[in-house]
N, C-alpha and C positions, 0 to 999 in steps of 0.2 A: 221563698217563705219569709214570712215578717214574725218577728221576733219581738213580743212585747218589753219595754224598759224593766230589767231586774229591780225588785224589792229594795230599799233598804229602809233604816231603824228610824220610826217615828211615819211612817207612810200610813197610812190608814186600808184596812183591808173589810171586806164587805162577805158576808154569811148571808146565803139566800137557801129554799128548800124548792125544787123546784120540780119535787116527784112526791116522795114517802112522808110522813108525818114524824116529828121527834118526841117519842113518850116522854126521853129524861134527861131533855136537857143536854146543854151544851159545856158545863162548867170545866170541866175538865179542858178540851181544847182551846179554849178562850186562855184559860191562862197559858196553855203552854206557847199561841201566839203571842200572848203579851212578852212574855219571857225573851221572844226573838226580837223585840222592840218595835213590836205591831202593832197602831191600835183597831182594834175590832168594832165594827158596826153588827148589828144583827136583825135583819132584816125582820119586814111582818109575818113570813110564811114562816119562818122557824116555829113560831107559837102559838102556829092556826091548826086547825084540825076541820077537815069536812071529808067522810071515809074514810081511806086509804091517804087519802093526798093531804099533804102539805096547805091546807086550804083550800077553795075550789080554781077551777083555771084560771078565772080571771085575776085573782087576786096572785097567785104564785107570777102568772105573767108579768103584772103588772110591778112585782116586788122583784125579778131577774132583769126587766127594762131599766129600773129604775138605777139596781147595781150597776150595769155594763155605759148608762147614759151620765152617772154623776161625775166628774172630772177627778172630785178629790179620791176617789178610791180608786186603788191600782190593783187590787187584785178582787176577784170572785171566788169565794169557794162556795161549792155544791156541799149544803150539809149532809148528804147522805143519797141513796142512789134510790133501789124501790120500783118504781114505776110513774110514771106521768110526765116525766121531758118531753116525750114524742107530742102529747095532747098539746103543750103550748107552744111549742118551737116555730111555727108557721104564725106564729101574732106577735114575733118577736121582730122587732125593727132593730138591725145590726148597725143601721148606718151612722152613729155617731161611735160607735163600736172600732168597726172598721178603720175610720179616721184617727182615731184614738185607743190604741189596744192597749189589753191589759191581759195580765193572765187569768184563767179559767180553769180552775183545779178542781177534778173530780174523779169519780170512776164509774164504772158497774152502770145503770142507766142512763149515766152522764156522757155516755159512750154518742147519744144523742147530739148531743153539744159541739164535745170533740170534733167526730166527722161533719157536721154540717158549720163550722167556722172553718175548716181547714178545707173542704170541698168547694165551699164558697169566695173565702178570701185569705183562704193562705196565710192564718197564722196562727202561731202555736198556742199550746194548748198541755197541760200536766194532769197527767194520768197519774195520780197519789190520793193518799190516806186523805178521807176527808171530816171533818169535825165528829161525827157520830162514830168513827172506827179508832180515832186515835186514842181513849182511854185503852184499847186494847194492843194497840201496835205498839212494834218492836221499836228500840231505842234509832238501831238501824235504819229502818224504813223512815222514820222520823226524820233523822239528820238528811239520807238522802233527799226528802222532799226539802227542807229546808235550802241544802244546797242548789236545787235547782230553781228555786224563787229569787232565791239571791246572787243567783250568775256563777257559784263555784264550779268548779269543776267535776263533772258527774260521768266514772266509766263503769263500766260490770265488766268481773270477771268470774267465774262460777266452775265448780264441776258437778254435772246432772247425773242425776241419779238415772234417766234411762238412757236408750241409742239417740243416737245424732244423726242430723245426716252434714257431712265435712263438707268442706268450702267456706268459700269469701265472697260478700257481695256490699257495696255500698247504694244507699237511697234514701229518701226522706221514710221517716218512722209515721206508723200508722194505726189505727186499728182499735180496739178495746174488746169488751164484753162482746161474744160471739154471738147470743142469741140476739140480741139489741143492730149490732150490723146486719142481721139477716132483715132486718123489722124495718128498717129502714134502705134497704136494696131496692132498685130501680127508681126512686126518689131524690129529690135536689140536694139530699144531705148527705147522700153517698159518695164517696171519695173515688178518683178514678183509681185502682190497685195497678195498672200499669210503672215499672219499674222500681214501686214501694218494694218497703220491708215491712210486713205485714206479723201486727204482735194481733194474738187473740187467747182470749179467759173465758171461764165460765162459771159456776155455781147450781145446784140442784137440779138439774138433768139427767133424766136418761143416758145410760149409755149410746143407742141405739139412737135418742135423737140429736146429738152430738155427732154421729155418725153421718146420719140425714143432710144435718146443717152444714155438714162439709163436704158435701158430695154436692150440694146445692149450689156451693161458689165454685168448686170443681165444673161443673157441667154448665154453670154461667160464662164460664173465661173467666173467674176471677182469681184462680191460681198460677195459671200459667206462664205470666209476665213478672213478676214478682221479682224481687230481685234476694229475696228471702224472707226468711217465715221463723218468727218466735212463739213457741209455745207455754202462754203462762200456765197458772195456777186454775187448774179443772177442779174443784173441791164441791164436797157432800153429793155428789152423784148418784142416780140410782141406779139400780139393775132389777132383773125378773130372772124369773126360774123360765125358763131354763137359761144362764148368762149368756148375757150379749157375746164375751170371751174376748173382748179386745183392749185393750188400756187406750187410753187417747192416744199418746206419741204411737204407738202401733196402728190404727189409724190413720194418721196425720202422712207419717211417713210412709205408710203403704200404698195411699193416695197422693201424693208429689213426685214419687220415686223415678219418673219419667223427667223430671225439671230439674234442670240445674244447677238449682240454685241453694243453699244451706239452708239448712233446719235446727232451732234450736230447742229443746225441751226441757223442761223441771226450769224456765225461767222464773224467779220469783216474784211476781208480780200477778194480782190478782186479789180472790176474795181469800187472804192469808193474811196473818198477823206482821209478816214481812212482809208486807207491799214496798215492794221499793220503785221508787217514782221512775217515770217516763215521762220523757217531753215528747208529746206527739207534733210533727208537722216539722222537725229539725233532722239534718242528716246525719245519717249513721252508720257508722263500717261493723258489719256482723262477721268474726271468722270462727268457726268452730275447728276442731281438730279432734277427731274420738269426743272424749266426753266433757273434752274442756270447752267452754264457750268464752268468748270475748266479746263485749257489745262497745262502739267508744262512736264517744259525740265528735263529730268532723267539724 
């Protein structure tokens, strides 16, 4: 896995929208990049609007090419998640990308991006707070993003609020937004799960289709190689009468419980006000023990 050059102060960083639309602005994260000694560019899809999207395809494409092909910018943030990466990710030419990486911070539909740079060409990628959530994020989840931009040193240790399942497994870190991996499964941006450590989140689902969705990479073969499994942050979920009856880590672990390999749940990361960052595509020693988790970059 390649490893793009860490951040430091006076580098110029690049704001692209390449799914949802921004009603209100960015003012708030801009300066708190500035503050880290960033300077920000801000792309044209930030302040387009056509639907739902961040402007129509063409123009959001051609304003994420533009970020990942300029030289002077080192890093990418995704302003915000939504829907629409999937529509242009196939018109995206990686290859001056590639030659030249940078980081690419996002989450939730960005989960796009993620697996298809790291399934393609193997290099990382940050799963963190991106422009449109950090007037709400915790001080915490902040610093952590900060430190993984800037190469410090980034471990978790936790105690979860539900069951675990114990053990130790090391692998390159993988994964995002569950419904978003499922949307992209059997396609060139799906990542091979074989011997990963496999993190997955989610947001306003059904119980029951959460359920679905994991029984789907269950019965695919995409659980059973794993070398382990972190469960983030499931929030605003729905149910029906009569209740589904099961909590996700009940789930998760009901369906694994065959495979060897540790489980970790109540991770914080997700659609939470604690998002605490993730480097996707870098390796990672997972140990759980009862209800304590350990996560540490190798």
């Amino acid at each position: 896995m390649k490893v793009p050059p860490f951040l430091k102060k006076r580098d110029k960083i690049g704001i692209v929208a390449p799914a949802g639309n921004i009603p209100g602005g960015l003012s708030d994260a801009i300066k708190l990049l500035e503050t880290w000694g960033l300077e920000v560019f801000v792309g044209k899809s930030v302040n387009s609007f056509f639907h739902q999207f961040a402007g129509d395809d063409e123009l959001r494409t051609l304003d994420l090419q533009n970020m990942l092909d300029d030289s002077s910018i080192k890093a990418v943030f995704a302003a915000r998640g939504g829907y629409g990466t999937v529509r242009i990710i196939d018109q995206i030419d990686f290859s001056t990308f590639a030659g030249n990486p940078k980081w690419v911070i996002g989450f939730s539909d960005i989960t796009v991006l993620h697996s298809h740079i790291q399934a393609l060409f193997g290099i990382a990628t940050v799963h963190g707070q991106m422009p449109l959530t950090i007037p709400d994020a915790t001080k915490t989840s902040l610093e952590t993003l900060r430190k993984a931009l800037f190469g410090e040193e980034l471990s978790y240790q936790y105690t979860s609020r539900y069951e675990n399942k114990n053990g130790y497994g090391e692998g390159i870190l993988t994964g995002g937004n569950l419904a978003v991996l499922l949307s992209i499964s059997g396609s060139i941006s799906e990542v091979d799960y074989t011997g990963k450590i496999l993190f997955i989140e989610d947001v306003g689902e059904y119980y029951y289709s959460i359920d679905r969705m994991l029984r789907m990479l269950k019965r695919a073969g995409k659980l059973k190689d794993l070398k382990g499994l972190i469960v983030g942050a499931f929030t605003a979920l729905k149910d029906r009468e009569p209740s589904f009856g099961f909590s996700v880590p009940e789930m998760v672990i009901g369906l694994v419980e065959e495979y060897g390999y540790p489980v970790a749940t109540d991770f914080p990361a997700g659609h939470i006000d604690n998002n605490k960052t993730l480097v996707l595509g870098k390796r990672v020693a997972l140990r759980i023990q009862e209800k304590s988790v350990t996560l540490n970059y190798l």
